[in-house]
C-alpha positions as CSV (number, residue, x, y, z in Angstrom):
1,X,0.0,0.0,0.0
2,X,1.0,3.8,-1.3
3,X,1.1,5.6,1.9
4,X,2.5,9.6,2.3
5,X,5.6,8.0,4.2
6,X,6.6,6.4,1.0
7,X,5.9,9.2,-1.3
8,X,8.1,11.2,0.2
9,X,11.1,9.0,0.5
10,X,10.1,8.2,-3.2
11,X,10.4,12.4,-3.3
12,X,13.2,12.7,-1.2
13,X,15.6,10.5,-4.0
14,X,13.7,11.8,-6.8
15,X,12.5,8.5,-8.3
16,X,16.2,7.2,-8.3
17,X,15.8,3.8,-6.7
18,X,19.7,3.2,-7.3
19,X,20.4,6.4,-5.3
20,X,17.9,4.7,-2.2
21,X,18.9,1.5,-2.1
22,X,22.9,2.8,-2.0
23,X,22.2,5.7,0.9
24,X,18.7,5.1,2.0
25,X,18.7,5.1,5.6
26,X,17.5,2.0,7.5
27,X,14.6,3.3,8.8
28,X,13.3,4.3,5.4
29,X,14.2,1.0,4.0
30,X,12.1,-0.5,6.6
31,X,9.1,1.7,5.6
32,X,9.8,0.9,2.1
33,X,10.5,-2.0,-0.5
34,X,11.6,-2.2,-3.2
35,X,8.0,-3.3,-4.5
36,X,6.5,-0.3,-3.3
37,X,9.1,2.3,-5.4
38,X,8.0,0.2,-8.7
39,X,4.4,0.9,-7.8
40,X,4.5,4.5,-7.7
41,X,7.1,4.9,-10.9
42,X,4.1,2.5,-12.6
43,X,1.5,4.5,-11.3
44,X,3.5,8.0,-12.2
45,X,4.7,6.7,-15.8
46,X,1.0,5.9,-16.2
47,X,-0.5,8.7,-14.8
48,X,1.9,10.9,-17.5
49,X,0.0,9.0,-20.3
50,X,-3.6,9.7,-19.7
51,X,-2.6,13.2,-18.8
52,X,-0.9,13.5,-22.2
53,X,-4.0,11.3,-24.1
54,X,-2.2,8.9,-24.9
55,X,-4.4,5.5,-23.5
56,X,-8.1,4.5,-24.3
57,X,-11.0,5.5,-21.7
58,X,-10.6,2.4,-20.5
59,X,-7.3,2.6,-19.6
60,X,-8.1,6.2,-17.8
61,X,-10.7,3.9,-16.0
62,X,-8.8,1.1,-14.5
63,X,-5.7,3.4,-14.0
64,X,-8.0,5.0,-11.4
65,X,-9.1,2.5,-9.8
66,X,-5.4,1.0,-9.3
67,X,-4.6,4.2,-7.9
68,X,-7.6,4.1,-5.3
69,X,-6.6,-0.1,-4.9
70,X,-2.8,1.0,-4.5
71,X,-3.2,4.4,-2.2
72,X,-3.8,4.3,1.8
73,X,-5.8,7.9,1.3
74,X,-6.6,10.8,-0.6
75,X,-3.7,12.8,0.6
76,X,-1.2,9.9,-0.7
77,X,-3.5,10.1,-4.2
78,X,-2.9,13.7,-4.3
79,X,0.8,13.8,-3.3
80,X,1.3,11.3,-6.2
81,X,-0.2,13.4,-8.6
82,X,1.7,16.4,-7.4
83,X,4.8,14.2,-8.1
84,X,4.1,14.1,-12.1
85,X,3.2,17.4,-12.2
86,X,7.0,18.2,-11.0
């Protein structure tokens, strides 16, 4: 589960998993795997698409609800969206 914890550890190292996994601290290791950082770069990459109209409806459609599935609240959805608008 995307919670705001994670998005702004994913923040903090600006998407660069490499760059976390070499000087992440332990602590945010704990509150993150490696799992979690390809959810949000999925979620981000696809986010980008729809934004840009380039997917079907449909793909608009279940992307939102993966987003909903994948995020702990609407604060966490909203942080996420601020991060693809950066």
């Amino acid at each position: 589960m995307i919670t705001l914890e994670k998005i702004k550890i994913y923040n903090n190292f600006k998407g660069d998993i490499d760059k976390w996994i070499r000087i992440g601290s332990k602590i945010e290791k704990v509150q993150m795997e490696d799992e979690d950082w390809y959810v949000i770069d999925g979620l981000i990459q696809d986010i980008k698409l729809v934004k840009k109209n380039l997917t079907s409806n449909e793909f608009a459609e279940k992307l939102e609800i993966r987003i909903i599935d994948n995020c702990d609240t609407v604060e966490t959805i909203s942080q996420l969206n601020k991060l693809v608008n950066n």
